[in-house]
C-alpha positions, 0 to 999 in steps of 0.5 A, a space after each residue: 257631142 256635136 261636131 263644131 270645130 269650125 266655132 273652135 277658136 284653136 281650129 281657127 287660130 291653127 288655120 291661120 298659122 297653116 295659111 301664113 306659113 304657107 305664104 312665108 315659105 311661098 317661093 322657098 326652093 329648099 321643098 324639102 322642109 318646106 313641104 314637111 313643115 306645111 304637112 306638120 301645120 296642116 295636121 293641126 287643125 285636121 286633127 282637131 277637125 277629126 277629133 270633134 267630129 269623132 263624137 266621143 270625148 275619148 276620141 277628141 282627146 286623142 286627136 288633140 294629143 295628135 295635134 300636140 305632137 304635130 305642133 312639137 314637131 313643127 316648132 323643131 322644124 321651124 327652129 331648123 328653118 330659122 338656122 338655114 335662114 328660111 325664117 328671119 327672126 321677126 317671124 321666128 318669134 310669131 310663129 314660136 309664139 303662136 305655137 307655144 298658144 296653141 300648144 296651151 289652148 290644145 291641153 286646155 281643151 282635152 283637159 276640159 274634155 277629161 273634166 266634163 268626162 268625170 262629172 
């Protein structure tokens, strides 16, 4: 397998999330969860990344397990944002959203990895 992440269209949309969750949470004081949030998002698309450039479907499913866990966590430290009012809730319904679609698109792509392995 050849590493593409960059044509990977839950790389790109992880990326994007990272971006404007870190322009949401700009000018936030409370650094605490803000940097832990960032530090969950970034972990998506990085793992992706590592994953497909492992060159092993063994490898890439792993990775996109990691993924998964990460957008687990970041969903439960986005529901804690929304109650100490660091996310209004026109936000908290993107980004939820955009989580439960990336969620969706990682087990579609290990699952088409775990697939094109059995053949």
């Amino acid at each position: 397998m050849k590493s593409n992440f960059e044509n990977l269209d839950v790389w790109k949309k992880s990326c994007r999330l990272t971006v404007k969750l870190s322009e949401l949470l700009g000018e936030t004081k409370a650094f605490w969860i803000k940097e832990q949030i960032l530090r969950s998002a970034l972990s998506i698309p990085s793992n992706i990344a590592e994953g497909c450039d492992r060159n092993s479907n063994a490898e890439f499913r792993r990775f996109l397990n990691i993924a998964k866990g990460s957008a687990a966590e970041l969903r439960t430290q986005i529901y804690i944002a929304i109650q100490i009012g660091l996310i209004d809730k026109e936000n908290r319904k993107i980004i939820i959203d955009e989580l439960i679609s990336l969620t969706k698109m990682l087990q579609s792509l290990k699952n088409s990895l775990t697939d094109a392995s059995n053949l």
